[in-house]
C-alpha positions as CSV (number, residue, x, y, z in Angstrom):
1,X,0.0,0.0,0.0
2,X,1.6,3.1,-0.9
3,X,-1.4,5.7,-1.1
4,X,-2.9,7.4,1.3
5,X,-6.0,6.3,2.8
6,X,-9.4,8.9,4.0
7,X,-10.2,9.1,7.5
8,X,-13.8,7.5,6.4
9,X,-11.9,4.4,5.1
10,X,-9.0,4.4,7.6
11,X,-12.1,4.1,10.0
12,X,-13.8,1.0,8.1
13,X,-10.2,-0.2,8.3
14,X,-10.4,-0.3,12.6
15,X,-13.8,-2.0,12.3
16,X,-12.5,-5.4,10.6
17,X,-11.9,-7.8,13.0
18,X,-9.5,-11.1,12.8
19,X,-11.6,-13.4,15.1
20,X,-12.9,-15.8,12.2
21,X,-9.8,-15.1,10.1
22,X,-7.0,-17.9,9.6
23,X,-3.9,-16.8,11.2
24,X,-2.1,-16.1,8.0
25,X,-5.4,-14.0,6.7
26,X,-5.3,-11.9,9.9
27,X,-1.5,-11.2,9.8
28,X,-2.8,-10.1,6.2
29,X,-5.7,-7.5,7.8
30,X,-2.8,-6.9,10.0
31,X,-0.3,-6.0,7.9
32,X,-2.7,-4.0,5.7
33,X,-3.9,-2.0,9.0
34,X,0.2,-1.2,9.9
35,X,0.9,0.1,6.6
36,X,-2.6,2.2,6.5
37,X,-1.9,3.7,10.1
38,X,2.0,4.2,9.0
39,X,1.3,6.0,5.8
40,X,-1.3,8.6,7.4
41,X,0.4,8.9,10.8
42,X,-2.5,7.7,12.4
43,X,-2.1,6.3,16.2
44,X,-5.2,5.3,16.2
45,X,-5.2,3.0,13.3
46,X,-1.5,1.8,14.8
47,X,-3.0,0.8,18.4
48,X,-5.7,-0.7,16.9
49,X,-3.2,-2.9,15.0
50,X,-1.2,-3.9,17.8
51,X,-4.4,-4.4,20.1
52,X,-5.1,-6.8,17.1
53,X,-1.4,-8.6,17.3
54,X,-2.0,-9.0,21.3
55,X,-5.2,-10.8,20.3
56,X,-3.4,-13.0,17.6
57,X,-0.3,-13.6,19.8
58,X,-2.9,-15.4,22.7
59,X,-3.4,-18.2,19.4
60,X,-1.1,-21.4,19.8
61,X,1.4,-20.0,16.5
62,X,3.8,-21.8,14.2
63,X,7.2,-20.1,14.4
64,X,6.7,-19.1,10.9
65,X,3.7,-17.2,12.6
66,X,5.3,-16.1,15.6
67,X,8.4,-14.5,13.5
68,X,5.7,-12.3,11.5
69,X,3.7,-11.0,14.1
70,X,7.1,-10.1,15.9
71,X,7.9,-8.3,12.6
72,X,4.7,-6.7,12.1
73,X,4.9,-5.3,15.7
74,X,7.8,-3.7,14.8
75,X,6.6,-2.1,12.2
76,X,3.6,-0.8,14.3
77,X,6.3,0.4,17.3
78,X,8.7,2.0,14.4
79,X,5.3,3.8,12.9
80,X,4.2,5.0,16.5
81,X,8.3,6.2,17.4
82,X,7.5,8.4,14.2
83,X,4.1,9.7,15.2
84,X,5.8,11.1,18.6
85,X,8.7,12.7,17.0
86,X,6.8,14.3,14.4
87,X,4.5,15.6,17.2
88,X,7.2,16.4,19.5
89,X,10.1,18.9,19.4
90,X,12.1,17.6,22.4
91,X,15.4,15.5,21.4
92,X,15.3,13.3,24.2
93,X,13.5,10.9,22.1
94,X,16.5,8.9,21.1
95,X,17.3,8.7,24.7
96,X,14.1,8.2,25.8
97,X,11.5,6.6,23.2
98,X,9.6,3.4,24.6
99,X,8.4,2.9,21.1
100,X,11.6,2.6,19.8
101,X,12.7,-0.1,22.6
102,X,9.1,-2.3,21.9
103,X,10.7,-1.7,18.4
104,X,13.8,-3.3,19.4
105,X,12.5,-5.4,21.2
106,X,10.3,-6.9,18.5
107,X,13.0,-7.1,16.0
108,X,15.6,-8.9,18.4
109,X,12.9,-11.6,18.8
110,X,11.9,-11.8,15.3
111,X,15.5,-12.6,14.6
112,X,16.8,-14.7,17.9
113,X,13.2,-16.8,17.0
114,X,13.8,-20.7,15.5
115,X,11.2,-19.6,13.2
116,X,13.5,-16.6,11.5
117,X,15.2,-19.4,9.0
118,X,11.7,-20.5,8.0
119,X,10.8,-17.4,6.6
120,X,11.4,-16.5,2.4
121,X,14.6,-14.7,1.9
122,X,13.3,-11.2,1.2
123,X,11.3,-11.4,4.7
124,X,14.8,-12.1,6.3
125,X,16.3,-9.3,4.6
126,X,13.9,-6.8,5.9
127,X,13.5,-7.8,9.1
128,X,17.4,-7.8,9.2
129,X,17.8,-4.2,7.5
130,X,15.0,-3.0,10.0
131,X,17.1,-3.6,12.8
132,X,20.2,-2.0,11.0
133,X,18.3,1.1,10.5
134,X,17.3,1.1,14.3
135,X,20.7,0.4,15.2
136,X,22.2,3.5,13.2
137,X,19.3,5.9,14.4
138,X,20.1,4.9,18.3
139,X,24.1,5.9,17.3
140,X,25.2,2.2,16.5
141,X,26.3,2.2,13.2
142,X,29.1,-0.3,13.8
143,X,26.5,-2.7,14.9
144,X,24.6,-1.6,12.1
145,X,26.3,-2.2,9.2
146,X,27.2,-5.8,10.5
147,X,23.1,-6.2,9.9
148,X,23.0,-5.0,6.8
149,X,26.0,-7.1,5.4
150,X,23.9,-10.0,6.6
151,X,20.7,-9.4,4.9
152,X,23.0,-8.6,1.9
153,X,24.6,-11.8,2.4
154,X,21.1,-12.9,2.3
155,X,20.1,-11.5,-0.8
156,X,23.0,-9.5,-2.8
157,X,20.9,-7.3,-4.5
158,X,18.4,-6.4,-1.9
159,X,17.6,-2.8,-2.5
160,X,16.9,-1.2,0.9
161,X,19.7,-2.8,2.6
162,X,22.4,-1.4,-0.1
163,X,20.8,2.0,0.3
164,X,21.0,1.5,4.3
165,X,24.2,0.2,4.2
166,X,25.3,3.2,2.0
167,X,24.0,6.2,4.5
168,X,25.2,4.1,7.1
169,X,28.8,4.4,5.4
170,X,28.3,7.4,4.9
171,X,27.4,8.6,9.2
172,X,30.5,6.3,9.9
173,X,32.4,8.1,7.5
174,X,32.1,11.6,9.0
175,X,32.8,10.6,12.4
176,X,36.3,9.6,11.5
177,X,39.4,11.9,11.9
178,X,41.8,10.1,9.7
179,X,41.4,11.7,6.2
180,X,42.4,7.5,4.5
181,X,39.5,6.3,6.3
182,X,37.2,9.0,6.1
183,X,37.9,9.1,2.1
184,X,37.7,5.1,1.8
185,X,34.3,4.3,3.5
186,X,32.9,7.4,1.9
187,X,33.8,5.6,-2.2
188,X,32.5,2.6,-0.4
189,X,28.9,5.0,0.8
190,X,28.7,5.9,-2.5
191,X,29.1,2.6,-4.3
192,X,26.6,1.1,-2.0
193,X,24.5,4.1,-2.9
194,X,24.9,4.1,-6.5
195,X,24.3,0.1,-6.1
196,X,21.0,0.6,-4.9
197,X,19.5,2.3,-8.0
198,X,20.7,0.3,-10.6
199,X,18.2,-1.8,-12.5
200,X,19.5,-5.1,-10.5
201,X,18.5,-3.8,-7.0
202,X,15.8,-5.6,-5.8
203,X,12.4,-3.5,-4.4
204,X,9.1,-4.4,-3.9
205,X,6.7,-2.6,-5.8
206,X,7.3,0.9,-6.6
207,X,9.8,1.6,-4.0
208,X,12.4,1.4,-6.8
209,X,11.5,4.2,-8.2
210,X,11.1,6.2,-4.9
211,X,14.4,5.1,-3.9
212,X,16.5,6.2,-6.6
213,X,15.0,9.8,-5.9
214,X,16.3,9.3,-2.3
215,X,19.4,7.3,-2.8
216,X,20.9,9.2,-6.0
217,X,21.1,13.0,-4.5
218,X,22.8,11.6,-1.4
219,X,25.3,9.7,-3.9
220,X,25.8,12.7,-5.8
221,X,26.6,14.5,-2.2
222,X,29.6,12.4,-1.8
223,X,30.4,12.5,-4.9
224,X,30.9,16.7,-4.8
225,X,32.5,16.2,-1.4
226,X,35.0,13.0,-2.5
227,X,37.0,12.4,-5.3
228,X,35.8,9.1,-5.6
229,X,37.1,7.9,-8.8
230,X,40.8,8.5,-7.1
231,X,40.1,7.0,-4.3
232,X,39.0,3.8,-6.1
233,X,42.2,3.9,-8.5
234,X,44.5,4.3,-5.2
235,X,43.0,0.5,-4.1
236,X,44.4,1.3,-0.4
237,X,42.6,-1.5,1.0
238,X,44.7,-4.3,-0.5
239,X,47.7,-2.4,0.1
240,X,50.0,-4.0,3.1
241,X,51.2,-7.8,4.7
242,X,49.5,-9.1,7.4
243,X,52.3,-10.1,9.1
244,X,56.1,-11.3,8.8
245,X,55.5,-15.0,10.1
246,X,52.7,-17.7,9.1
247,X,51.5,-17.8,12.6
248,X,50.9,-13.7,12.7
249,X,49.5,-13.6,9.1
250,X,46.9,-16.7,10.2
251,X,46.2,-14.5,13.9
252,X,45.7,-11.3,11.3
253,X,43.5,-12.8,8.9
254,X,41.3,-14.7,12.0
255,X,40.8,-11.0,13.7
256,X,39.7,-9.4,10.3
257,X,37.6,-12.3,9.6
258,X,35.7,-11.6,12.9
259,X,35.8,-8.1,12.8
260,X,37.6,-7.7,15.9
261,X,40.3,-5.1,14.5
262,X,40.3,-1.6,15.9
263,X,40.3,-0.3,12.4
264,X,36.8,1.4,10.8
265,X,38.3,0.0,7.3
266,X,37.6,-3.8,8.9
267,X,33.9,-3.0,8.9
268,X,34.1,-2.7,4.9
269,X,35.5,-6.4,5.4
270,X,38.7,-8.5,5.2
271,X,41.0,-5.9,3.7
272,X,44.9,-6.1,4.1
273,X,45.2,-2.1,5.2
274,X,42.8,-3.1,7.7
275,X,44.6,-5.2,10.0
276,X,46.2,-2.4,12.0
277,X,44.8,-1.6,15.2
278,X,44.9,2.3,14.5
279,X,41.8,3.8,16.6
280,X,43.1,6.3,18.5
281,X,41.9,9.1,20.8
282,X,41.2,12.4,19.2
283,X,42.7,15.8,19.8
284,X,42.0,16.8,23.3
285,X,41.9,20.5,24.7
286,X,42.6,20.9,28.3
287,X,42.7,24.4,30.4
288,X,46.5,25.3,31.7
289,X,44.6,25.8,35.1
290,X,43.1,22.4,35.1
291,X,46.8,20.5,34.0
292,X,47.5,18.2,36.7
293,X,50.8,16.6,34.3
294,X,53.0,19.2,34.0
295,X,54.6,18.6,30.7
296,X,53.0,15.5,29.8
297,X,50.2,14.5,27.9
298,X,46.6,14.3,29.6
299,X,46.4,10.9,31.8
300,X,43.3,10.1,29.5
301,X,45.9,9.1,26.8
302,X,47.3,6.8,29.0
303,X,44.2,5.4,30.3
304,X,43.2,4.7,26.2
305,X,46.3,3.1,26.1
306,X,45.6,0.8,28.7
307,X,42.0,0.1,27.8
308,X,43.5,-0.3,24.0
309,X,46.2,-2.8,25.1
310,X,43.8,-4.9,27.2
311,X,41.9,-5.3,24.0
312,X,44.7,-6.6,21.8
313,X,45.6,-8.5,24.8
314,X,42.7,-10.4,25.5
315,X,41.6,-10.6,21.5
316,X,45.0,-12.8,21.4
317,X,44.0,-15.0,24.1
318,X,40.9,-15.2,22.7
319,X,42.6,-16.7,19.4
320,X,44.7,-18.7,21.1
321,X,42.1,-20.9,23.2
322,X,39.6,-21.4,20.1
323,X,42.8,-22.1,17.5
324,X,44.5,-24.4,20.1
325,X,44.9,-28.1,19.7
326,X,46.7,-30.3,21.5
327,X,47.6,-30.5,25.6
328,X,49.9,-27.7,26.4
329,X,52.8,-28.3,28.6
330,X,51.6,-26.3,31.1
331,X,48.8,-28.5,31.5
332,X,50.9,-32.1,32.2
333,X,51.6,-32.5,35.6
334,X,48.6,-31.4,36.8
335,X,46.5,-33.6,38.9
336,X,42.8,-33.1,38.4
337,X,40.0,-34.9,39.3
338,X,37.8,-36.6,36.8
339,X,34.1,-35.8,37.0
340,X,32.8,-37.7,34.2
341,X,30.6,-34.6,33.3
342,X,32.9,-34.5,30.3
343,X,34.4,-30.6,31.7
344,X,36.8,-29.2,30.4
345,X,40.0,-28.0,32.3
346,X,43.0,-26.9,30.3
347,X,44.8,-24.0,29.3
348,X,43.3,-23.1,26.3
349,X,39.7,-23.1,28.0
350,X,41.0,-20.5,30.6
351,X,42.4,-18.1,27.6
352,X,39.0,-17.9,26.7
353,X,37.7,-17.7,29.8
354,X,40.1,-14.6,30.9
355,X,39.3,-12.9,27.1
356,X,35.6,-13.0,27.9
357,X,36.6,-12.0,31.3
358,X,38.8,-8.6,30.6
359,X,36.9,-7.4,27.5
360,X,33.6,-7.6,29.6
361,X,35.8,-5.7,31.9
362,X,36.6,-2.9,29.7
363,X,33.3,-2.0,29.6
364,X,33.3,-0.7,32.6
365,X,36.4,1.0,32.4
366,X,34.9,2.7,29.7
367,X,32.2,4.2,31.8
368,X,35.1,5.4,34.4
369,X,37.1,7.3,31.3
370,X,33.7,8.7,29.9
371,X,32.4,9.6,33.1
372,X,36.5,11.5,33.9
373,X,36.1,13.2,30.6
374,X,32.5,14.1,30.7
375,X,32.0,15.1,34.6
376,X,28.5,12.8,34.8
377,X,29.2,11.8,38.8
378,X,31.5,14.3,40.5
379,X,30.7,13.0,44.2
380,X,31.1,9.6,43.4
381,X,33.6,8.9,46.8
382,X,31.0,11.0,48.9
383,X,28.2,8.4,47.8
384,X,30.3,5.7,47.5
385,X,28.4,4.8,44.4
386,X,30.4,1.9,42.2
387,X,30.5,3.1,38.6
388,X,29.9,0.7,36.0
389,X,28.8,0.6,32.0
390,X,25.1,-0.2,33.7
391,X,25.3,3.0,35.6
392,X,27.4,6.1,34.0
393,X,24.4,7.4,32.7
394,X,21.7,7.1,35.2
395,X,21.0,9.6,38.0
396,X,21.8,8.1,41.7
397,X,20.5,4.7,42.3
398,X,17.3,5.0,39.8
399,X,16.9,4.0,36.2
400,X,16.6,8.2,35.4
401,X,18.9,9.4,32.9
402,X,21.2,12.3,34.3
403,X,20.0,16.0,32.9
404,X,23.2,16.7,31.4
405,X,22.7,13.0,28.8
406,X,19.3,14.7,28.3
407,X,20.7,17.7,26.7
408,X,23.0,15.7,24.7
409,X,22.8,15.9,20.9
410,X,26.0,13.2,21.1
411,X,24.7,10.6,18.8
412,X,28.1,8.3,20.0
413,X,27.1,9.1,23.3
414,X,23.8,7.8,22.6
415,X,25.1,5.0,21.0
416,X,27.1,3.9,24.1
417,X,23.8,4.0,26.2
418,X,21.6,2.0,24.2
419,X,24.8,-0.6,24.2
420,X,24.5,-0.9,27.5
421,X,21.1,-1.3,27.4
422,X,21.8,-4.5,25.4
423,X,23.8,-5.7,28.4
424,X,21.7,-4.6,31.1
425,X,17.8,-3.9,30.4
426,X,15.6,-7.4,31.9
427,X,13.6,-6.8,28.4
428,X,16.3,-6.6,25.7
429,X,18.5,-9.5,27.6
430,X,15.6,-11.7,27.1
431,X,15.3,-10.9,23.3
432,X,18.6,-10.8,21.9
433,X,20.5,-12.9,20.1
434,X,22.0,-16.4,21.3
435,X,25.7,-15.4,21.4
436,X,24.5,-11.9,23.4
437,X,22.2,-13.3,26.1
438,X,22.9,-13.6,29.8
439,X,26.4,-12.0,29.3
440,X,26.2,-10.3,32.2
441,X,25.5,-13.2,34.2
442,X,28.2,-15.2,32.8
443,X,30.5,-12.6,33.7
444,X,29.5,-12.5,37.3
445,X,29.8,-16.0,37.3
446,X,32.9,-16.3,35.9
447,X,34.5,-14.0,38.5
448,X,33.0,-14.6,41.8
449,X,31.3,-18.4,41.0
450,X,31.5,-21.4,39.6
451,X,31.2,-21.2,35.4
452,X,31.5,-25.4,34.2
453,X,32.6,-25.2,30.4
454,X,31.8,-28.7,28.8
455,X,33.0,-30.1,25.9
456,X,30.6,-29.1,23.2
457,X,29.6,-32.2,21.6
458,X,28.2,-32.9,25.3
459,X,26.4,-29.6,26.1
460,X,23.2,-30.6,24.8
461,X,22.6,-33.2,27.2
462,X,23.9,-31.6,30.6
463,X,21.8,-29.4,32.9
464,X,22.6,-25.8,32.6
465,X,22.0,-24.8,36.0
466,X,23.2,-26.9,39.2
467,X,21.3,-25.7,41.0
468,X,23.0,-22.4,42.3
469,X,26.5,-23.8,42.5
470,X,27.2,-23.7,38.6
471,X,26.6,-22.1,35.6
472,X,27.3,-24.7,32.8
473,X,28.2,-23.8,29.2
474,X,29.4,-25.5,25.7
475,X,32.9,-25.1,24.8
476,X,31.0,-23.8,21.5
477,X,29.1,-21.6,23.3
478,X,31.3,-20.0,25.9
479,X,33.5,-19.0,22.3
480,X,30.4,-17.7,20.3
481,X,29.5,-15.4,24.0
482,X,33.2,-14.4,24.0
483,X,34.1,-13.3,20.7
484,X,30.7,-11.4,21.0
485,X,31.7,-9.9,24.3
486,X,34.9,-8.9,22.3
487,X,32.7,-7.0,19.4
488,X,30.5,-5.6,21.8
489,X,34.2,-4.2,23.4
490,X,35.3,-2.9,20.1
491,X,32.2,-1.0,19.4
492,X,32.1,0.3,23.0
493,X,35.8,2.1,22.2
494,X,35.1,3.4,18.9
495,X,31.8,5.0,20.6
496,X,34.1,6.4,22.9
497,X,36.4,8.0,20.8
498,X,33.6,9.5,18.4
499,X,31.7,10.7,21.6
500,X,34.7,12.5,22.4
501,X,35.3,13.9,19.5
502,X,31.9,15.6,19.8
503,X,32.3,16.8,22.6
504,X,36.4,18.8,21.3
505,X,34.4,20.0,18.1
506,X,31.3,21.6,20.3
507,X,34.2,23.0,22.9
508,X,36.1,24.4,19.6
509,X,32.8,25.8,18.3
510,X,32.4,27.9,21.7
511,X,35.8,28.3,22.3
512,X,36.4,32.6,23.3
513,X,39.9,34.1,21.7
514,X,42.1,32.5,24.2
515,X,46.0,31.4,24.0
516,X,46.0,28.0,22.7
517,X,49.1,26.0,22.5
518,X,49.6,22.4,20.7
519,X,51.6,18.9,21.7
520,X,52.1,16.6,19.0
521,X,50.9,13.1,20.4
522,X,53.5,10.6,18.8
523,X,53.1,6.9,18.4
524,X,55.2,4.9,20.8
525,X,58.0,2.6,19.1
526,X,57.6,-1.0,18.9
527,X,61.5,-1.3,20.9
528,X,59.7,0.3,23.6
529,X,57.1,-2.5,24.0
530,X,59.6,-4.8,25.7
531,X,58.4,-5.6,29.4
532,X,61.7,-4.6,30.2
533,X,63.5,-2.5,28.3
534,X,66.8,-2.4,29.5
């Protein structure tokens, strides 16, 4: 449905009923009703459509069935989210929208459902796209175009995703400082652009036609900003080695692979030029008065440092224990007990253990840095309050926001908030993916209880719970939580650095006609990576 419907028939529209409708007629009536209320911004014609799917949803469903109405509910919660911002001039919306989290909500559960594979390809790719387009408007466009490249994955030529994927690109591009980068993913916006108005892009209806008014001017932007044509001649991303030995190259191609490199270039894929970890903090401006260091550098560098080598640190050891094979030698010798529960105890299965263990870790180390830089909790050792990457952003001991992330226009800021809320919110742990649930209480477990990792082809028949003495987990399983703990990290940092960045632009915006003086940060030499140095 594409045209606009009177208030007369929108109203016949309420009246229909699904109670002596099949289930896959009344998603139909449904669907119809979503579209209707969407198109004319009507509420009314919205609630009635999700008062509707709360009727369906009370029917014993296939999970082909379920899967649909949790897309179709989406689509109601995205159309209502629109409603209130069209009606509303306040931006706290993106920081508080419930719409937008029954929105997420519906989509993580559409996607984490058994029923999501039964489902025709094109549904997959929208459901998929949705989310993407969610994820970028709540500041995650790292986590966003990792949803896109699947629907694509999905379908190649799906329209909609290669035009998301391509503004997505394009938001990612202007956050970066680093003119290589900024230039690269801006050919690759365009491309993606350009890709999704050419006769082979895939739309249903006439969105095609729609969407090459939208898509083309915003190509043709990047095109008058970007030399594109010389980018794509200069083919910087194959440019590079991965590494002087086999067992470097094979640790550098297993970190692109996974996206796991602190490099915006790796989100474009498994380039060469992106195997450097080269995310660094941006310029920083600090007051003479407020200089604590003398002549050094502000401690923040050295506290990105440390969160950026405790990264690299525990993405190694993450590599390590899931490449491993073999007994190590610092396993023989050691006299354990056997529990014929088929656990497993070994030095590989603690590498992983201690990845997952300091890149959850980081996260929270990340809220102390944001929280130093930005000034959120100044009394923090008069309240004793423990800061953590559930907390930075709420007022005291409530679930209130603090007034000064109200304000905020900082979409990375924003995007750091709604990660957490991934982590931490009872709904969204419920919904999300496999690899992403109950993070946070494998954490917990890991460091104050009792976390039994069993060998994987054996997981499917043991208890998870023993009672409240363990936590029990696949091998497969604890590596899948891991290396998403370890994305979820690497997201979290580039946030970080583009919320700071934000915040030195808006400073140099208001910044009065003061003496300003420069220091060059320079990158530390490899020779002086040695533990000892001497």
């Amino acid at each position: 449905m594409n045209s606009q419907l009177t208030s007369e028939q929108l109203g016949k529209l309420r009246e229909l009923t699904i109670h002596k409708l099949d289930t896959a007629a009344a998603l139909d009536l449904l669907g119809l009703l979503i579209d209707a209320g969407t198109i004319a911004a009507c509420k009314k014609t919205v609630d009635r459509a999700l008062h509707q799917l709360q009727a369906l949803d009370q029917r014993q469903l296939s999970d082909h069935h379920a899967v649909l109405s949790h897309y179709y509910r989406s689509n109601a919660y995205s159309a209502l989210a629109d409603i209130h911002r069209d009606r509303s001039a306040q931006h706290t919306l993106l920081w508080i929208c419930p719409e937008l989290q029954q929105q997420m909500l519906s989509l993580n559960s559409a996607i984490s459902h058994k029923g999501f594979g039964t489902l025709e390809p094109m549904r997959q790719c929208q459901i998929l796209t949705n989310y993407g387009n969610l994820l970028k408007d709540v500041g995650r466009v790292i986590d966003a175009i990792a949803q896109w490249d699947k629907a694509l994955s999905i379908l190649p030529n799906f329209g909609k995703a290669r035009g998301a994927r391509g503004l997505g690109l394009g938001s990612y591009a202007a956050m970066q400082k680093d003119a290589w980068h900024r230039a690269i993913l801006a050919q690759h916006a365009y491309d993606s652009l350009e890709s999704a108005s050419t006769p082979d892009a895939y739309f249903e209806s006439d969105d095609a036609e729609q969407a090459t008014l939208y898509y083309r001017p915003r190509a043709k932007h990047l095109l008058e900003c970007f030399h594109i044509d010389e980018i794509r001649e200069q083919n910087y991303l194959e440019k590079g080695k991965l590494g002087k030995s086999k067992a470097e190259r094979a640790y550098r191609a297993w970190c692109l692979k996974n996206r796991l490199v602190l490099n915006p270039l790796n989100d474009l894929g498994t380039w060469i030029a992106a195997s450097g970890d080269e995310l660094t903090l941006p310029g920083l401006s600090v007051k003479f008065s407020d200089r604590q260091s003398g002549a050094l550098p502000p401690p923040i560098f050295g506290f990105f440092n440390q969160l950026k080598q405790e990264y690299v640190s525990a993405r190694f050891m993450l590599y390590e224990g899931v490449t491993s094979k073999g007994v190590h030698f610092s396993d023989l010798q050691v006299d354990i007990a056997e529990t014929y529960d088929y656990s497993e105890f070994s030095l590989a299965t603690e590498r992983i253990r201690t990845a997952f263990r300091i890149a959850y870790s980081l996260l929270d180390k990340i809220a102390f840095l944001l929280n130093s830089y930005m000034g959120f909790h100044d009394d923090l050792s008069e309240k004793k309050k423990i800061l953590s990457f559930k907390n930075v952003f709420l007022k005291g001991k409530t679930n209130s926001l603090i007034p000064q992330i109200l304000e905020s226009k900082n979409i990375a800021l924003c995007g750091l908030y709604w990660l957490s809320k991934e982590l931490h919110d009872d709904e969204l742990i419920l919904t999300t993916a496999a690899d992403a649930r109950e993070l946070h209480a494998i954490r917990n477990a890991l460091e104050h209880k009792y976390i039994k990792v069993q060998e994987g082809w054996a997981a499917p028949f043991i208890e998870t719970h023993v009672g409240d003495f363990a936590y029990t987990l696949g091998s497969h399983e604890l590596e899948a939580k891991a290396q998403r703990v370890m994305q979820i990290a690497r997201s979290a940092l580039f946030y970080l650095t583009f919320a700071i960045d934000y915040e030195e632009n808006m400073k140099a915006d208001t910044r009065s006609r003061e003496l300003v003086a420069t220091m060059p940060i320079v990158s530390r030499k490899n020779s002086r990576k040695r533990r000892n140095n001497f």
